[in-house]
LUMTIMAR-129016 format. One record per residue (C-alpha): residue in three letters; x, y, z negated. Coordinates in steps of 0.2 Angstrom, whole numbers, padded with zeros to 4 digits, always signed. Each point is the difference from the previous one (the first is absolute). Layout:
ALAXYZ;...
END
This chain:
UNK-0034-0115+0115;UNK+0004-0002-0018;UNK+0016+0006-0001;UNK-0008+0015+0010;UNK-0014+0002-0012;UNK+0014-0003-0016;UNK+0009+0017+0006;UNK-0014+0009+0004;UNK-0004-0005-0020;UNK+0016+0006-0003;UNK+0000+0016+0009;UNK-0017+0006-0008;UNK+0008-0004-0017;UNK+0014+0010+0004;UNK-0010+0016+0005;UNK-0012-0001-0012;UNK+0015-0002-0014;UNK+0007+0016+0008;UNK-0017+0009+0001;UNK+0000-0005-0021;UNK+0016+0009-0003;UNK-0004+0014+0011;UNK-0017+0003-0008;UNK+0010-0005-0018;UNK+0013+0014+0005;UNK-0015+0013+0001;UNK-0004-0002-0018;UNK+0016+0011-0006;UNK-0004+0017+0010;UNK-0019-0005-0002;UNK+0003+0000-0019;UNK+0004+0019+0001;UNK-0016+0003+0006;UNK-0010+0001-0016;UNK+0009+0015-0010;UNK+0002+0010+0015;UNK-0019+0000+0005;UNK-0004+0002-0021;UNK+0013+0015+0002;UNK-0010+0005+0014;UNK-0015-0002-0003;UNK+0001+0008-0016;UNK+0010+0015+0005;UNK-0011+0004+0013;UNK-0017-0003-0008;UNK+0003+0011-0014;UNK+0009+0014+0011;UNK-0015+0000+0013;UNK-0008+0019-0002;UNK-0019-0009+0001;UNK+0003-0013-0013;UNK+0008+0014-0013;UNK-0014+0014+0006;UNK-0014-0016-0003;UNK+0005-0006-0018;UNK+0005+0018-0004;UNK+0018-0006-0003;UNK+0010+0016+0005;UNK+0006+0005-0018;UNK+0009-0017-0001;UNK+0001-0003+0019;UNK+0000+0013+0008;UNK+0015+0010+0010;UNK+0014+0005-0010;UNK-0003-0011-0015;UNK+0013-0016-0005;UNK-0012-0013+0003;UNK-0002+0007+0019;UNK+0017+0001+0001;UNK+0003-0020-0005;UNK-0012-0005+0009;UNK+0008+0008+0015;UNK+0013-0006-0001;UNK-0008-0018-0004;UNK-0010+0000+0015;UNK+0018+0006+0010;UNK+0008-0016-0006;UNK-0013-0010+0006;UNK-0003+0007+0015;UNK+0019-0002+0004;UNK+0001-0020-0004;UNK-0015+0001+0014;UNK+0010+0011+0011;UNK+0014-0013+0001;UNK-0006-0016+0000;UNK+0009-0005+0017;UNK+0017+0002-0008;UNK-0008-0010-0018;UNK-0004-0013+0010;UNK+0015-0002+0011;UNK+0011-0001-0017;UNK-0014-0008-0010;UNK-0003-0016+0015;UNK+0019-0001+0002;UNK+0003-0002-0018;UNK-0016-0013+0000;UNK+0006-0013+0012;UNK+0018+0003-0002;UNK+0006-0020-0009;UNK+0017+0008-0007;UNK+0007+0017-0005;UNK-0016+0012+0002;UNK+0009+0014-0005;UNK+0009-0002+0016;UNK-0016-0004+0012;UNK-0009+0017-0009;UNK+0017+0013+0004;UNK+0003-0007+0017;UNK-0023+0001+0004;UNK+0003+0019-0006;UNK+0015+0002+0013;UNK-0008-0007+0014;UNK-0016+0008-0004;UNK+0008+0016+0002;UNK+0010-0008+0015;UNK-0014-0004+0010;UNK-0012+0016-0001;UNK+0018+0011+0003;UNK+0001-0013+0016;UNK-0019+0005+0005;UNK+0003+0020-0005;UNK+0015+0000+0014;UNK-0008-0010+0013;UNK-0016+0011-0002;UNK+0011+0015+0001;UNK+0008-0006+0016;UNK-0017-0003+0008;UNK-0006+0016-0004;UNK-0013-0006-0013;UNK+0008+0011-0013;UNK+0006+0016+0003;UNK+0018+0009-0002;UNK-0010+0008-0016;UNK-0003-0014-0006;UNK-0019+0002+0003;UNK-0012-0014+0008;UNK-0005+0005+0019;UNK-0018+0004+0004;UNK-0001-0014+0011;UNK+0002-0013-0012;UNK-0017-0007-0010;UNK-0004+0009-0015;UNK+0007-0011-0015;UNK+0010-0011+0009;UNK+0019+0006-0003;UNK+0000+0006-0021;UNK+0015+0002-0012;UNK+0004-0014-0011;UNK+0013+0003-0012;UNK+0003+0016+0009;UNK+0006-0008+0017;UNK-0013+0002+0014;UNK-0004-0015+0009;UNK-0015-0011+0004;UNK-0014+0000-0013;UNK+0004-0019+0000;UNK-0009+0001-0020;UNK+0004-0018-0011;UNK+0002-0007+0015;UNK+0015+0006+0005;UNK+0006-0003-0020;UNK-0005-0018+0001;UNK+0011-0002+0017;UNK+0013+0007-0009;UNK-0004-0012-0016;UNK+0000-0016+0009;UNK+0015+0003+0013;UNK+0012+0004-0013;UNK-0009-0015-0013;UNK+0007-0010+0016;UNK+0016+0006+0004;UNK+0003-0001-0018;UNK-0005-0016-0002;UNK+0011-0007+0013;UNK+0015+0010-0002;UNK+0003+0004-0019;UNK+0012-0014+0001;UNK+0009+0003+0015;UNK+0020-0004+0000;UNK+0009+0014+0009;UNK+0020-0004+0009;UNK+0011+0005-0015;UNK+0004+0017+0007;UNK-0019+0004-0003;UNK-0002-0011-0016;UNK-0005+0017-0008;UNK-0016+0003+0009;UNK-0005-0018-0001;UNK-0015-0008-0009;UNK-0013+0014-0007;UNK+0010+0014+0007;UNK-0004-0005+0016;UNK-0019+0002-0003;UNK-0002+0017+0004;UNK+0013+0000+0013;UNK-0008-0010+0009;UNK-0019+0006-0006;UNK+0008+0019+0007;UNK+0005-0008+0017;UNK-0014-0009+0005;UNK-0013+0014-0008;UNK+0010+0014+0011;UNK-0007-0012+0016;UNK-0017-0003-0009;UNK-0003+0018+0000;UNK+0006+0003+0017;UNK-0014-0016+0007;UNK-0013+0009-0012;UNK+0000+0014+0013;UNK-0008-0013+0012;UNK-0006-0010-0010;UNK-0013+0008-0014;UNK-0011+0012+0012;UNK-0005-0018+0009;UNK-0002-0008-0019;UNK-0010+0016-0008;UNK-0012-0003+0015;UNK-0002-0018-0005;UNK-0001+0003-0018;UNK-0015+0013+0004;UNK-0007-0012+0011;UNK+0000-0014-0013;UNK-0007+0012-0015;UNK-0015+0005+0012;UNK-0003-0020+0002;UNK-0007+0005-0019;UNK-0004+0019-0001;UNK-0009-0005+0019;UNK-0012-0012-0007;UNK-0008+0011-0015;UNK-0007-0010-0014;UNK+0004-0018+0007;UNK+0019+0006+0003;UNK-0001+0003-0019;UNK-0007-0016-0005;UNK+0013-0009+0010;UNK+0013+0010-0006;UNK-0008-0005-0018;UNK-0001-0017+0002;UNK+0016-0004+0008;UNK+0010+0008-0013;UNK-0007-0008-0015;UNK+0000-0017+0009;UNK+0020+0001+0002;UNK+0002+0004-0020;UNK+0005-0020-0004;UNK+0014+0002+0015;UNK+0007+0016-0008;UNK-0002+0007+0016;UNK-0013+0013-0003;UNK+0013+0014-0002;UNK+0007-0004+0017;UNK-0019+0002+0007;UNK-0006+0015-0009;UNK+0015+0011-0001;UNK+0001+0007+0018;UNK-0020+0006-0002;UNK+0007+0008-0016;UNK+0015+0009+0005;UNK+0000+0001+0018;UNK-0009+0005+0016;UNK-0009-0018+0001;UNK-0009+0008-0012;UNK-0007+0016+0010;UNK+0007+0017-0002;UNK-0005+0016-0004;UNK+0007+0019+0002;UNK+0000+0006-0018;UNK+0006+0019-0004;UNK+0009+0000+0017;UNK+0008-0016-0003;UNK-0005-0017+0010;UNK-0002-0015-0015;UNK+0001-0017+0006;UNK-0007-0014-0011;UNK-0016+0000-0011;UNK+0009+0000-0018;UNK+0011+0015+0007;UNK-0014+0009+0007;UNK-0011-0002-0018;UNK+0014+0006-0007;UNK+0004+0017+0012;UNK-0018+0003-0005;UNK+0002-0001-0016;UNK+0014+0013-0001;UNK-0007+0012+0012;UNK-0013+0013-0008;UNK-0009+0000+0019;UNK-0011-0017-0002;UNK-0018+0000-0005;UNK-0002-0020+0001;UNK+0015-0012+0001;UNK-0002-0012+0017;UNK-0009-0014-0003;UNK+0009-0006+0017;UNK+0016+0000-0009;UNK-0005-0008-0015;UNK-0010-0015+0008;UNK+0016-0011-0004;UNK-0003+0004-0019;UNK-0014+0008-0007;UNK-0010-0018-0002;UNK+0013-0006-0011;UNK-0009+0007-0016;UNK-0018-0007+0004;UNK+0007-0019-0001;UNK+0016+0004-0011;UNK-0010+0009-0012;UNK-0017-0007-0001;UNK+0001-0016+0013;UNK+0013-0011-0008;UNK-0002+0003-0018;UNK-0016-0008+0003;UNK+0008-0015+0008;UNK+0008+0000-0016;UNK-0015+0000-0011;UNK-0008-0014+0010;UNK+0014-0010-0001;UNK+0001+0001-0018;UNK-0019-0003-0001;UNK+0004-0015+0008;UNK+0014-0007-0011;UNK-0003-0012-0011;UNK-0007+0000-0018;UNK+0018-0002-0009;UNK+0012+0008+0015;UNK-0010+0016-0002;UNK+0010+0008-0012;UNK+0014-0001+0007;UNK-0006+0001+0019;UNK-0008+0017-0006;UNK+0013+0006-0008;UNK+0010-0004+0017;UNK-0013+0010+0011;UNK-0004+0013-0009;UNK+0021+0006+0000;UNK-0001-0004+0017;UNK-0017+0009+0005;UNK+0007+0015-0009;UNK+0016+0000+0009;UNK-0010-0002+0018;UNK-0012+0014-0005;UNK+0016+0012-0008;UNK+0012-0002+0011;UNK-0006-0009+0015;UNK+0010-0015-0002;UNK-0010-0014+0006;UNK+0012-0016+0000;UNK-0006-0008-0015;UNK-0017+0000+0002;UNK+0003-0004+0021;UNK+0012-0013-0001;UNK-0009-0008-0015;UNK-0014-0004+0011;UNK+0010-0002+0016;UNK+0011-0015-0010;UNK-0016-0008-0003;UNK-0012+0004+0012;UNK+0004+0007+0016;UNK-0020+0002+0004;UNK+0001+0012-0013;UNK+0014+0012+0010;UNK-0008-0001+0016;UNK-0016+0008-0009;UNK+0010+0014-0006;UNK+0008+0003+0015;UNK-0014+0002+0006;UNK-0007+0011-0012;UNK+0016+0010-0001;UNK-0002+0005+0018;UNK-0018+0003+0001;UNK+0006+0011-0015;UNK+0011+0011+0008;UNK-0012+0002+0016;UNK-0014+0006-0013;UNK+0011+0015-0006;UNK+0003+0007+0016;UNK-0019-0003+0005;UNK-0001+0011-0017;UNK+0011+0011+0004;UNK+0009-0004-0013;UNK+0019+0009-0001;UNK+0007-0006-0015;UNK+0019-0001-0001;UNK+0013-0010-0008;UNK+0019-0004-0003;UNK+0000-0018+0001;UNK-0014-0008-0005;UNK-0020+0003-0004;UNK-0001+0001-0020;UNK-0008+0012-0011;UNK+0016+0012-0001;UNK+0001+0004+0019;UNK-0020+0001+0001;UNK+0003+0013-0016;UNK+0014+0008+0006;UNK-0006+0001+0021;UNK-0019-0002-0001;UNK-0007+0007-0019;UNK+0010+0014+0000;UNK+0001+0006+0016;UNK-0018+0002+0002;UNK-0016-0008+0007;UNK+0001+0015+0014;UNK+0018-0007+0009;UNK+0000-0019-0007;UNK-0020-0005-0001;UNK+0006-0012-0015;UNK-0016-0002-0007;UNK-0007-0011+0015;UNK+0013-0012-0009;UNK-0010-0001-0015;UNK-0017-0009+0007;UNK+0011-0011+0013;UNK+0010-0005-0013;UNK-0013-0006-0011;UNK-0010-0009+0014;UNK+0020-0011+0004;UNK+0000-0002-0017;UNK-0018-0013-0004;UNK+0007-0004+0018;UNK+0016-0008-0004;UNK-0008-0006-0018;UNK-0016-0009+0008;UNK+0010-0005+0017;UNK+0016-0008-0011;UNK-0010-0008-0013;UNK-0013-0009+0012;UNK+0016-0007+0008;UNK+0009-0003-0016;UNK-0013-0011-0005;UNK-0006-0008+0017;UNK+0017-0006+0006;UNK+0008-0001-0018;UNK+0014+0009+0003;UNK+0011-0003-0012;UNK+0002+0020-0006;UNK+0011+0004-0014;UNK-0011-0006-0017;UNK-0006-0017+0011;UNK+0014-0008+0003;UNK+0002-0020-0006;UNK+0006-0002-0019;UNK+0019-0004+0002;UNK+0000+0017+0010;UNK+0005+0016-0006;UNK-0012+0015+0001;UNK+0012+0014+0012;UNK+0000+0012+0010;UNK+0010-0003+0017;UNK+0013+0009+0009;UNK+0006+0003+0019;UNK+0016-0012-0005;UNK-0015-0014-0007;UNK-0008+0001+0017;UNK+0016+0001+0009;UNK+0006-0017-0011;UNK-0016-0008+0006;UNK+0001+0002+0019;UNK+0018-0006+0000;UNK-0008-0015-0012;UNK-0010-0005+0015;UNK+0017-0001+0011;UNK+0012-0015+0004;UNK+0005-0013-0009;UNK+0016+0005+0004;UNK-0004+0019-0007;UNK-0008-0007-0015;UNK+0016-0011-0005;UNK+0012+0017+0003;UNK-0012+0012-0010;UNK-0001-0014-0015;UNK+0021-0001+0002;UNK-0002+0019-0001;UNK-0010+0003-0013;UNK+0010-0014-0011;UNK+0015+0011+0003;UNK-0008+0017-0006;UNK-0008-0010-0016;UNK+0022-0006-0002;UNK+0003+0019+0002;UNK-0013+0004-0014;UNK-0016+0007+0012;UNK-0003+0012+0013;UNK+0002+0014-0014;UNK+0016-0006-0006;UNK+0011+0001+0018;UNK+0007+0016+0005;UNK+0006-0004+0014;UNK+0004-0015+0014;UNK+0015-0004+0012;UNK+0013-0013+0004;UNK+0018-0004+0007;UNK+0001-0015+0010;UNK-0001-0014-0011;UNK-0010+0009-0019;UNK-0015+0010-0001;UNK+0005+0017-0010;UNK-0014+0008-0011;UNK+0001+0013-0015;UNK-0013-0003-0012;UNK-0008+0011-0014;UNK+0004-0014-0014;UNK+0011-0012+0002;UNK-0006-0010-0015;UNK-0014-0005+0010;UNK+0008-0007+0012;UNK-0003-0021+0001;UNK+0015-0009+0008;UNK-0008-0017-0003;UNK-0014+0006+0011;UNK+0011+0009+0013;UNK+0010-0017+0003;UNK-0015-0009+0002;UNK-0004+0012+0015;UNK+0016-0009+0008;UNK+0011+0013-0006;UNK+0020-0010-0005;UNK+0006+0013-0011;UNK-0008+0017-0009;UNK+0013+0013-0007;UNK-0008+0015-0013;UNK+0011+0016-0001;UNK-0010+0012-0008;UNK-0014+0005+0011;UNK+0006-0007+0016;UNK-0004-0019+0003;UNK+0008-0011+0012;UNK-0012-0014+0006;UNK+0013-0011+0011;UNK-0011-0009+0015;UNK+0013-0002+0013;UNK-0001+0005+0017;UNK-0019-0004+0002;UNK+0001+0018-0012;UNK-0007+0013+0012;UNK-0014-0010+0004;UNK-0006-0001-0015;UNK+0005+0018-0005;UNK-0014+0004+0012;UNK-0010-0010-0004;UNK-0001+0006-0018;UNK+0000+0020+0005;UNK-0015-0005+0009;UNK-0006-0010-0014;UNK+0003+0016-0011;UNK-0010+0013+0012;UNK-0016-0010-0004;UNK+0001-0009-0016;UNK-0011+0006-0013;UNK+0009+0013-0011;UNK-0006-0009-0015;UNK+0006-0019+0002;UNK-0002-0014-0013;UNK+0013-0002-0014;UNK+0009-0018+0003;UNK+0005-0007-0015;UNK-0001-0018+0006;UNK+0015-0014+0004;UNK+0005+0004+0017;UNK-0009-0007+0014;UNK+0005-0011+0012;UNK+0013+0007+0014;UNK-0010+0006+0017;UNK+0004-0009+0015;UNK+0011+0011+0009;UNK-0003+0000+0021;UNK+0015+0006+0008;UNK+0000+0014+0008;UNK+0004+0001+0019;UNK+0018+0005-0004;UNK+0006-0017-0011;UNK+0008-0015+0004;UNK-0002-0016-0004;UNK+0015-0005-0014;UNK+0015-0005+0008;UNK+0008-0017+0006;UNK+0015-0005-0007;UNK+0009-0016+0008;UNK+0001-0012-0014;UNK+0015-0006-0005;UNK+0012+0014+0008;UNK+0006+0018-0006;UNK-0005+0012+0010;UNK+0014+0016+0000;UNK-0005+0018-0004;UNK+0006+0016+0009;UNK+0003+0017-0008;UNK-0011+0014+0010;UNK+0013+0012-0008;UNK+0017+0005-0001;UNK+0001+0002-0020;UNK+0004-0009-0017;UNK-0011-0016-0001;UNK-0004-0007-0017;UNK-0014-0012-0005;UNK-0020+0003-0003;UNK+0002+0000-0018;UNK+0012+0014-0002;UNK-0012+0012+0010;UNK-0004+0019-0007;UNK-0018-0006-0002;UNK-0009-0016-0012;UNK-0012-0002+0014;UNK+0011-0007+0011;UNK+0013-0003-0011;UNK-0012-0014-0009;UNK-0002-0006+0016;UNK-0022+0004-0002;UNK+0001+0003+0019;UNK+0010-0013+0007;UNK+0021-0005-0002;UNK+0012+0010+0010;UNK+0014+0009+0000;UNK+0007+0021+0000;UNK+0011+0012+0008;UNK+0008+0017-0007;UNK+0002+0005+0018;UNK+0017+0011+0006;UNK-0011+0002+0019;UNK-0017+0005+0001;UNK-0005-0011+0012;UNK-0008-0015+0002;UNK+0000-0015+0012;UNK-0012-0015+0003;UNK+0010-0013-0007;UNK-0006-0014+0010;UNK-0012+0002+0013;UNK-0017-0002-0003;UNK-0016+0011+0001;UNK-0004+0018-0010;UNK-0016-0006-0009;UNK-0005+0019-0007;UNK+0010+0014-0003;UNK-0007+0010-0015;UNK-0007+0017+0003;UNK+0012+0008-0010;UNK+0015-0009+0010;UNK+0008-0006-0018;UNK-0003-0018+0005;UNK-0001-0012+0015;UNK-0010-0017+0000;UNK+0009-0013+0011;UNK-0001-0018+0003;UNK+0014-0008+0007;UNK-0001-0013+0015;UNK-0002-0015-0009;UNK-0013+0007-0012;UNK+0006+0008-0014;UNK-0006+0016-0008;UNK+0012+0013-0008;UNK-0004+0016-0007;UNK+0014+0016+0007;UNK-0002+0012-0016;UNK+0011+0015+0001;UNK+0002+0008-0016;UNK-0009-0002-0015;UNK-0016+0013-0002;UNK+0002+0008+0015;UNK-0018-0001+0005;UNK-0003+0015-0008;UNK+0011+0009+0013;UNK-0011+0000+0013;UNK+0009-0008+0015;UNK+0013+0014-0002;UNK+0020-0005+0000;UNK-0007-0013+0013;UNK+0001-0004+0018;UNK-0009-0017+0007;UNK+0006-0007+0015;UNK-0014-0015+0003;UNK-0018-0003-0002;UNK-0014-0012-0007;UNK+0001-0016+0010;UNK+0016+0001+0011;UNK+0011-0012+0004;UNK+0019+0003-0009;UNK+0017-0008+0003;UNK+0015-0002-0011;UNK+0010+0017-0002;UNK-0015+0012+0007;UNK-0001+0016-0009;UNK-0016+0000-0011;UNK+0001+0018-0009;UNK+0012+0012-0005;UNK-0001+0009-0017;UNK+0008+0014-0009;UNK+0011-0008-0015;UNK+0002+0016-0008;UNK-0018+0007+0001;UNK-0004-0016-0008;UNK+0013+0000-0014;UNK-0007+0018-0004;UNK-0018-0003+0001;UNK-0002-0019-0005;UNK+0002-0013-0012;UNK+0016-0008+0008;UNK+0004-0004+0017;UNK+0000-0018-0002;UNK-0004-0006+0016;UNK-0010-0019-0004;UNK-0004-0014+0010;UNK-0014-0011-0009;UNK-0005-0014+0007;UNK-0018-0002-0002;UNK-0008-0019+0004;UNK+0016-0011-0006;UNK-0007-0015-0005;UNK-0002-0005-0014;UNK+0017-0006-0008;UNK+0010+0008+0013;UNK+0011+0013-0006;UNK+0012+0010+0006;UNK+0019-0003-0001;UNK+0012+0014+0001;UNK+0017-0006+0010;UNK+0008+0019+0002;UNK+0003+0016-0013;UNK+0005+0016+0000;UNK+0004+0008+0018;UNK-0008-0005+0013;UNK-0003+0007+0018;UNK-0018+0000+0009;UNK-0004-0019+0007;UNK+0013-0009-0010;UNK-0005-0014-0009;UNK-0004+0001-0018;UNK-0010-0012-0005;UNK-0010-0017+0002;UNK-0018-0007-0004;
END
C-alpha cells in the first residue's frame, strides 16, 4: 500500500510539474498580448465616429487627417495579433517547453500548424463540409469552420495552436537527438524535428475531422458549467483562479475562458467569437456595440476593484503594522510594491509576501478576489484588459471608452469599499495572530519582500531529508559557480558537470571540491566540475535547484564547507574488489594504438582525477566488452558505457575526448542499462572520422573508477594492439 501510495506521489508530481511548464510556456504568446490590445484599444477608440463627434475631435481625428490614418493602422495591427493567436501560441508553447534548440521546436510548430489545418481543409472537402468553391456548406453550424492563416478548417481557436505547441514541444523533446543509419546521418538530430512534427501532424489533422466536433461540444458543455450558473459561476470562476497563483497554474485555468469557447461565444459583425478576452476585443473594434458584454468580461473586469484599490490597502495595513524601526524600510518596500499592483496589475510581491508568512492571509484574499470578480458582473461592469487589472488597462478599456459601453464608474465606490476592507480585515489579523508581515519580523531578519522562487524554496524546505541534503549539495555548487546570476548555462558528459559562467573569476574551486567534486578545470567561461559517473544525477539535481532558487542568493565568501554526503544514485555500484595479492590482467575494448593514462589528450584523465586507466587511438570503430560483466549505464549521449565486471570492478568506456557535445550522433549502441555482457560482445560502434572532424581526439579511455586505494595500474603492452588482447595489469 505504500509503494502504491509512493507512486501515486510520484505521478501527481509529475503532472503537476508538466501542468507548471505548460502554464510557464503560455507566458511567451501571453506576453504579446499587452501592445496589441494598447494598439487596439487605442486605434479604435479614437477612430470611433461617436467618440470623435462627442469631444468635437474631427479636425484632428476626423476622416482623412494623419492621426486617423495612424491610428488605423494601429488599431489593424492590433487587431491582427488577435486574429492569430492560434498560430502565436502554437510557435510561442513550443518554443516555451522546448529543453534544447527552440529555434527548432518554433519552425517545425509553424510547419505542423499549417500541416494539420491543410489535413482538416482536405477531409472537410472530401466530406462535403466545404465546397469545390471553396465556400462553407449551409448545413454546417454558423461559425464552426473559419480561415486561419488563410486555410479553412475547423474554428479549433488557441486550442488547436496549443495542440500544435505541445505535440511538437514533445516530439522535439524526444527526438532532437536521434542517431540516423549513416546513410541518413544528414537528416539526424534537429533535422528530424519537423520531419517527424510534418508526419505525424498530417495524421493529427486527418483524426481532428473526427475528433474536434465531439471536443467543441465538450468544450461548450464545460464553459456553460460557468456561463450556466450566473453570478455564483463567476465567483467560482474568481476564486479558483486566484487560489492556483502560488502553483503557477492560474494561466493553465483561466486561459480557455479567455481565448476560447469555454468562455461563451458571440456572433460579432457576422463573425462567431469564441472566448471572453476575444469577444471584448471584437467589440471593441466594431463601430455596432452600445455596451460591451458584461458576460464576456466576468473573467476580468473585477480585477481593477482588488488590484487597484483592494491590495494597496493590504499594503498600508501591513505597514501600519510594522514595527517602530522596520517602518522605513518596510514602507519604502510597500509602497513600490503597492504602486506596481495598482499600475500594472502585478500582484506577486504584495501576495507572495503575505502568503510566505501567513497563509491565513491568502485564503482571505482569495476570497475577496472572487467575490470581487462576481460583484463587476452583478454591476455590469465591462471593463477590459490585456493582462492584468492596473490602472493603464482600466484607462485605456474602461475611462476612455466611456461609462455608456464599459460602466467603469461602478469601480470607483466598489473599489473604495475592498479598499478599508482589506486595510481593517489584514490589519485586525496582522495584529491578532502576529503574523510576522514584512516590517515585524525578528531582529537577525531582514525586512523583504518575497517571491514565487522564496515560496517555492520553502515548500521544498518542508521535504525529505534526503531532498534537503541534495538541494544543500546544490546550492553549494551554484555558490562554487559564483550564484544563480553568474551560470549561463548547465550540462554534463558522463563523468564532469559542464557550465559556462558569466565570470569566471568568481568561480570558488575550494568550494566546488568540497561538494565532492575531484578535479575543477577553468577555460575561459566554460567550467569543468569533474564528479564522476554519479554526474547526471546531480546535474538534475542542480537544474532543478536553478528553476527555484531565489535569483538573488547570498555572496559566499567563507572557507569552504564541509563535503555533502553523497547517496548514490540508483545507477552506482559499490567500489570494486580486487583479489589481494594477485594481478589481475586488462583487455583492450579496441582494435587501436594503446598507450598509458598519463599520455591522454585531456589533464582530467590524464592526472588521473577520475580514476587510473589506460587509452586507445583506435584503427576500428568498434567496441567489445572486454570481459564479461554487466552494462551499469550507458550515457544518453552514447559517448560512454558504465560496466562492472564480474568480480566487481568498475571501469569507465570513454570514446573520444569532448564528444558530449555531439549529441549521440557518430554513435550506435548495441546494449542497455543493466544487462548482462560476456567477453567479446559488441557494445557500440562509432564513426572514427565523424569524431576526428567534430571532436577533441578520438582517444578511446578506459578509466577505472573504484581501484583502491594504492592499486595502480600497470601497462604490460604498447603500440598495436587488437580488440580483446591483453594490455595491461591492476
Amino acid at each position: 500500500m505504500k509503494a502504491e501510495g509512493e507512486r501515486g506521489n510520484v505521478m501527481k508530481d509529475e503532472i503537476f510539474s508538466v501542468l507548471q511548464r505548460v502554464g510557464r510556456s503560455f507566458m511567451l504568446p501571453v506576453a504579446i498580448l499587452p501592445i496589441a490590445g494598447i494598439l487596439l484599444g487605442i486605434g479604435a477608440s479614437f477612430t470611433n465616429p461617436t467618440t470623435i463627434e462627442t469631444y468635437g475631435l474631427g479636425g484632428i481625428l476626423g476622416a482623412g487627417t494623419a492621426l486617423n490614418a495612424l491610428l488605423t493602422i494601429m488599431a489593424s495591427a492590433g487587431s491582427t495579433i488577435f486574429g492569430n493567436l492560434p498560430i502565436i501560441f502554437a510557435v510561442g508553447v513550443a518554443i516555451g517547453m522546448a529543453k534544447a534548440e527552440k529555434e527548432v521546436a518554433a519552425l517545425s510548430a509553424m510547419i505542423a500548424f499549417f500541416v494539420m489545418h491543410t489535413a482538416c481543409n482536405a477531409m472537410l472537402k472530401l466530406g462535403g463540409q466545404i465546397l469545390p468553391d471553396g465556400s462553407v456548406a449551409p448545413t454546417v453550424l454558423e461559425g464552426t469552420i473559419a480561415a486561419s492563416c488563410g486555410i479553412m478548417s475547423f474554428q479549433m481557436g488557441v486550442f488547436g495552436g496549443i495542440i500544435v505547441g505541445i505535440g511538437v514541444a514533445w516530439l522535439h523533446n524526444k527526438y532532437h537527438k536521434i542517431v540516423l543509419p549513416n546513410a541518413l546521418s544528414f537528416f539526424g538530430g534537429s533535422r528530424f524535428v519537423p520531419i517527424i512534427s510534418t508526419i505525424v501532424f498530417l495524421f493529427v489533422g486527418i483524426a481532428m475531422y473526427f475528433l474536434w466536433p465531439l471536443a467543441q461540444q465538450g468544450i461548450f458543455a464545460l464553459g456553460s458549467l460557468v456561463t450556466g450558473t450566473g453570478y455564483i459561476g463567476t465567483l467560482i470562476f474568481g476564486v479558483i483562479k486566484r487560489a492556483l497563483i502560488p502553483f503557477g497554474l492560474h494561466h493553465v485555468f483561466y486561459l480557455p475562458f479567455w481565448q476560447t469557447g469555454v468562455g461563451g461565444s458571440m456572433m460579432i459583425d457576422g463573425q462567431l467569437i469564441q472566448g471572453g478576452q476575444n469577444i471584448f476585443f471584437a467589440q471593441l473594434a466594431s463601430p455596432n456595440v452600445a455596451h460591451f458584454s458584461a458576460d464576456a468580461t466576468r473573467y476580468f473586469s473585477g480585477e481593477f476593484i482588488f488590484m487597484i484599490f483592494g491590495l494597496p490597502g493590504a499594503a498600508l495595513a501591513m505597514y501600519h503594522c510594522a514595527r517602530p524601526e522596520k517602518k522605513k524600510v518596510a514602507g519604502g518596500l510597500l509602497l513600490s510594491a503597492a504602486l506596481t499592483c495598482m499600475l500594472t496589475g502585478i500582484t506577486e510581491p504584495i501576495e507572495f509576501s503575505f502568503l510566505f508568512v501567513a497563509p491565513a492571509l491568502f485564503a482571505v484574499q482569495v476570497a475577496l478576489a472572487g467575490a470581487a470578480y462576481m460583484i463587476a458582473h452583478m454591476l455590469n461592469i465591462a471593463v477590459g484588459l490585456t493582462f492584468s487589472g492596473g490602472l493603464l488597462d482600466f484607462f485605456i478599456f474602461g475611462i476612455l471608452q466611456g461609462e455608456a459601453k464599459t460602466s467603469w464608474m461602478y469601480v470607483i465606490p466598489v473599489g473604495v469599499i475592498y479598499f478599508f476592507l482589506y486595510y481593517f480585515i489584514f490589519r485586525w489579523m496582522i495584529q491578532h495572530f502576529g503574523f510576522k508581515t514584512p516590517g515585524r519580523e525578528d531582529d537577525d531578519e531582514e525586512t523583504k519582500l518575497y517571491t514565487k522562487a522564496d515560496y517555492k524554496a520553502r515548500e521544498s524546505a518542508g521535504g525529505s531529508d534526503s531532498d534537503a541534503g541534495f538541494d544543500a549539495k546544490s546550492a553549494a555548487i551554484a555558490r562554487g559557480l559564483g550564484s544563480k546570476r553568474n551560470i549561463t548555462s548547465v550540462d554534463c558528459c558522463a563523468t564532469r558537470l559542464r557550465c559556462s559562467v558569466a565570470d569566471s573569476s568568481l568561480v570558488n574551486e575550494k568550494l566546488l571540491k568540497a561538494t565532492g567534486a575531484v578535479g575543477v578545470i577553468v577555460k575561459g567561461t566554460g567550467v569543468q566540475v569533474i564528479y564522476g559517473p554519479q554526474v547526471a544525477v546531480i546535474k538534475s539535481n542542480l537544474e532543478t535547484y536553478l528553476e527555484t532558487a531565489p535569483e538573488v542568493e547570498p555572496e559566499d565568501n567563507a572557507p569552504a564547507a564541509a563535503p555533502v554526503e553523497e547517496r548514490p544514485a540508483a545507477a552506482e555500484v559499490p567500489a570494486a574488489t580486487v583479489p589481494t595479492g594477485t594481478r589481475r590482467t586488462l583487455c583492450s575494448p579496441v582494435t587501436g594504438t594503446v598507450h598509458p593514462i598519463t599520455e591522454a589528450p585531456d589533464e582530467a584523465f590524464a592526472s588521473k582525477m577520475m580514476g587510473d586507466g589506460f587509452f586507445i587511438y583506435p584503427s576500428k570503430g568498434e567496441v567489445l566488452a572486454p570481459a564479461d560483466g554487466e552494462v551499469v549505464f550507458v550515457f544518453d549521449t552514447k559517448h560512454a558505457i558504465g560496466m562492472k565486471s564480474a568480480d566487481g570492478m568498475e571501469y569507465l568506456l570513454h570514446i573520444g575526448v569532448d564528444t558530449v557535445a555531439l549529441g549521440g550522433q557518430g554513435f550506435e549502441v548495441f546494449v542497455e542499462s543493466g544487462q548482462q555482457v560476456k567477453k567479446g560482445d559488441k557494445l557500440m560502434e562509432f564513426d572514427i572520422d565523424y569524431i576526428r572532424k567534430n571532436a577533441k581526439s578520438d582517444a578511446c579511455l578506459v578509466i577505472f573508477t573504484g581501484l583502491p586505494e594504492g592499486t595502480s595500474i600497470e601497462m604490460t603492452a604498447t603500440g598495436e594492439v587488437k580488440a580483446l588482447d591483453s594490455v595491461a595489469t591492476v
